[in-house]
C-alpha positions as CSV (number, residue, x, y, z in Angstrom):
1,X,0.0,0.0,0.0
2,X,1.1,3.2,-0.8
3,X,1.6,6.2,1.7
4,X,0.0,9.0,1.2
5,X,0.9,11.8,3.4
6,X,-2.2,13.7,4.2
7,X,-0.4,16.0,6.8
8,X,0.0,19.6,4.5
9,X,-3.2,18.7,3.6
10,X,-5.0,19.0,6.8
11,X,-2.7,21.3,8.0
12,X,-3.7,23.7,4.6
13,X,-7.9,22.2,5.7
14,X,-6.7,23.5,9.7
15,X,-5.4,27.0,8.5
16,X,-8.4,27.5,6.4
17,X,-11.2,26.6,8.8
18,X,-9.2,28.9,11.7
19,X,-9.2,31.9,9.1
20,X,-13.1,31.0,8.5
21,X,-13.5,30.9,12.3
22,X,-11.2,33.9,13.0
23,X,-13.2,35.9,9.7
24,X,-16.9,34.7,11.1
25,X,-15.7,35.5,15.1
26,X,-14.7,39.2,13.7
27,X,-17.7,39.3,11.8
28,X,-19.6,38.3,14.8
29,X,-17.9,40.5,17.0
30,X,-18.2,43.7,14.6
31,X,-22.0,43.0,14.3
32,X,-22.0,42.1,18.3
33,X,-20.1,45.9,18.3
34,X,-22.5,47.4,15.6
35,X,-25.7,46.0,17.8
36,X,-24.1,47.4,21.2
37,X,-23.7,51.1,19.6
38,X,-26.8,51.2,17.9
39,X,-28.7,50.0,21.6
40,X,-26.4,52.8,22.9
41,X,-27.6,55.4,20.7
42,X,-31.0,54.3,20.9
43,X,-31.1,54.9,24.5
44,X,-29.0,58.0,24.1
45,X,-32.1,59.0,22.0
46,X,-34.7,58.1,24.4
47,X,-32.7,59.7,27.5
48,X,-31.8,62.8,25.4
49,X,-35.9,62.5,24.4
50,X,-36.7,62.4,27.9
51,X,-34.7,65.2,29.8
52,X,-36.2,67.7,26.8
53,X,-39.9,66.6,27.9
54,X,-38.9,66.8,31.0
55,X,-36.9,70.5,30.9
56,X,-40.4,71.4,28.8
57,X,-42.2,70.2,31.8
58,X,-40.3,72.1,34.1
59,X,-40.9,75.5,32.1
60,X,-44.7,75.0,32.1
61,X,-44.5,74.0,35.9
62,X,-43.0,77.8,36.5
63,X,-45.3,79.0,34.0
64,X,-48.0,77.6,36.5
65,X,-46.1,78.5,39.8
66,X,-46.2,82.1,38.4
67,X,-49.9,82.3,37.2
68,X,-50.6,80.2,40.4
69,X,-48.6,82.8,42.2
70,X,-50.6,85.5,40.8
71,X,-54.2,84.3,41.4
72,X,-52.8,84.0,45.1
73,X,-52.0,88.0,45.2
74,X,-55.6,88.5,43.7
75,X,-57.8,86.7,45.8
76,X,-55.5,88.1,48.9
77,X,-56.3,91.4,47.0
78,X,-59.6,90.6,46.2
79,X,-60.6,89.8,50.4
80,X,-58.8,93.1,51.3
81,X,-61.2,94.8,49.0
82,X,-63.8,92.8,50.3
83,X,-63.1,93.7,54.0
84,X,-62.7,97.8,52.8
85,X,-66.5,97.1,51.2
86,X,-67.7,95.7,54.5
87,X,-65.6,98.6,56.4
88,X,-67.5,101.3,54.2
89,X,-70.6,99.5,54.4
90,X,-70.6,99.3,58.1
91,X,-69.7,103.2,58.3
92,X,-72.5,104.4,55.3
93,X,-74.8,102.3,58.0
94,X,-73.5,103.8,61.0
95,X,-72.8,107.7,59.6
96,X,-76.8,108.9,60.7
97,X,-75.9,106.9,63.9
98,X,-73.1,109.2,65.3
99,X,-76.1,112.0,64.9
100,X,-78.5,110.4,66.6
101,X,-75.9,109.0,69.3
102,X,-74.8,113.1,70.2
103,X,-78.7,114.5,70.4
104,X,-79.7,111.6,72.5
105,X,-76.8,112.3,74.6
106,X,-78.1,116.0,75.2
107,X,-81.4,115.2,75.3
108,X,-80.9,112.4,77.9
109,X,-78.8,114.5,80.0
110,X,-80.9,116.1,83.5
111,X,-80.3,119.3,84.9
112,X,-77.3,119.9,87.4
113,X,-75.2,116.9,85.6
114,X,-72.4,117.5,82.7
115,X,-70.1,115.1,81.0
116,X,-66.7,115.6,80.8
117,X,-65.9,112.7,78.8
118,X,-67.3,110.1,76.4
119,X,-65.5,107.7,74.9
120,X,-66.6,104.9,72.1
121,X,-65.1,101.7,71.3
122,X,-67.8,99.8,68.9
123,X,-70.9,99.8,70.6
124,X,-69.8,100.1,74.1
125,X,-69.5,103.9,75.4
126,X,-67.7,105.0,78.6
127,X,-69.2,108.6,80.0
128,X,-67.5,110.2,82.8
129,X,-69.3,112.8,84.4
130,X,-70.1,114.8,87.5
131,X,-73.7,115.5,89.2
132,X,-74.9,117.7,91.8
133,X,-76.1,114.2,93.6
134,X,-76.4,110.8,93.2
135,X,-80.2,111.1,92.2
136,X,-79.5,113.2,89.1
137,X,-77.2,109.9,88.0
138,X,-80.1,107.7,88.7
139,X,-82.2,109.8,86.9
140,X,-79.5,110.0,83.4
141,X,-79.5,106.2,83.6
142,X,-83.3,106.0,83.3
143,X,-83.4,108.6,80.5
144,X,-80.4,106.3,78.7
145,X,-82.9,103.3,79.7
146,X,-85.5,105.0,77.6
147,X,-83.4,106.2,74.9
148,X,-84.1,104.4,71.4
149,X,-80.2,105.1,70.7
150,X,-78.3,103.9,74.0
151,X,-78.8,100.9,76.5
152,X,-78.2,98.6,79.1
153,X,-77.0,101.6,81.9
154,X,-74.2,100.6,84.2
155,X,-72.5,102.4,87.0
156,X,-68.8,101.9,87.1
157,X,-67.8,104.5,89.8
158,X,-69.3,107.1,91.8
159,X,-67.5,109.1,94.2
160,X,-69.6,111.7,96.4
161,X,-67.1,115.0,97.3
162,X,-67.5,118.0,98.8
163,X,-66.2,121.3,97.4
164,X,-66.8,124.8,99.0
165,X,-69.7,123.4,100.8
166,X,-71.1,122.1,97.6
167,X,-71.8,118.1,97.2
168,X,-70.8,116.9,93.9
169,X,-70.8,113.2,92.9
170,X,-68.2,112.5,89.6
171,X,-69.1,109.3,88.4
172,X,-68.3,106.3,85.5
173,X,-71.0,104.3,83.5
174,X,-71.2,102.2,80.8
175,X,-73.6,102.1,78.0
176,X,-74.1,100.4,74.6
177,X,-74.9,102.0,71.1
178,X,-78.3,101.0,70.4
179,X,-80.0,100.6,66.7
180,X,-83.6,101.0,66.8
181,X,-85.9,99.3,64.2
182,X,-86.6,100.9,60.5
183,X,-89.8,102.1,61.6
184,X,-88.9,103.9,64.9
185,X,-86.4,105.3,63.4
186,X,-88.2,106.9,60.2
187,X,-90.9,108.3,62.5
188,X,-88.2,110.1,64.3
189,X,-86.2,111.5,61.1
């Protein structure tokens, strides 16, 4: 039998296949690289996508802090207006009132007493006086009892003094503002 010597030949079959394996692992590789960049620059897109819907979200959320910011200022403007209204309401109702209050306060006051301070805070009013006697303060809380205009009398202080043989009695009382109904009042005016 003959020899054939099939060594270069393999070896030539070996080299071949190890280029084809080296050409197809480069290939694979370079594909495997291609796939890998293109993923990356998908997801570059999206994140790139993203971070501009979100900056555009962030504009339109100052855009709202600003017009929400706004609306604040008008409503806080819009109850101080609201308070001024009630304010100017309150004193167009009670203008006629201050009249009224000052002729009842003359008309309600008996002879031989004088005030020598009034003072108002709301409704309540603080007159200081002095009388010739304790009657004649008696008698100014009745008439303040009967007044459509004032109320609800109270003494405070009364202190009885003697001065060149003259009794005087200086005294403190309380009284409220009083609002009498429409008609009362329109058969008074």
């Amino acid at each position: 039998m003959a020899h054939i010597n099939l060594l270069p030949w393999r070896e030539e079959r070996r080299k071949q296949q190890q280029q084809q394996f080296a050409v197809v692992g480069g290939g694979a590789a370079v594909l495997g690289a291609l796939l890998v960049l293109l993923a990356h620059m998908q997801m570059d897109g999206r994140i790139e996508n993203q971070n501009q819907r979100n900056k555009f979200m962030d504009t339109e959320i100052a855009a709202l802090n600003k017009k929400i910011s706004k609306i604040k200022d008008l409503e806080k403007t819009k109850t101080a207006l609201l308070a001024r209204m009630d304010i100017i309401q309150q004193l167009q109702h009670s203008r006629p009132q201050s009249v009224h209050l000052m002729d009842q306060l003359v008309y309600t006051l008996p002879d031989g007493l004088y005030l020598k301070k009034i003072s108002q805070s709301g409704n309540a009013l603080t007159l200081t006086g002095v009388a010739q006697s304790n009657a004649r303060v008696s008698a100014y809380m009745r008439n303040i009892d009967g007044s459509e205009w004032m109320a609800q009398p109270k003494l405070d202080v009364i202190k009885t003094q003697d001065v060149d043989n003259k009794r005087s009695a200086e005294f403190t009382l309380r009284a409220n503002q009083a609002t009498p109904s429409r008609k009362t009042e329109e058969g008074h005016s």
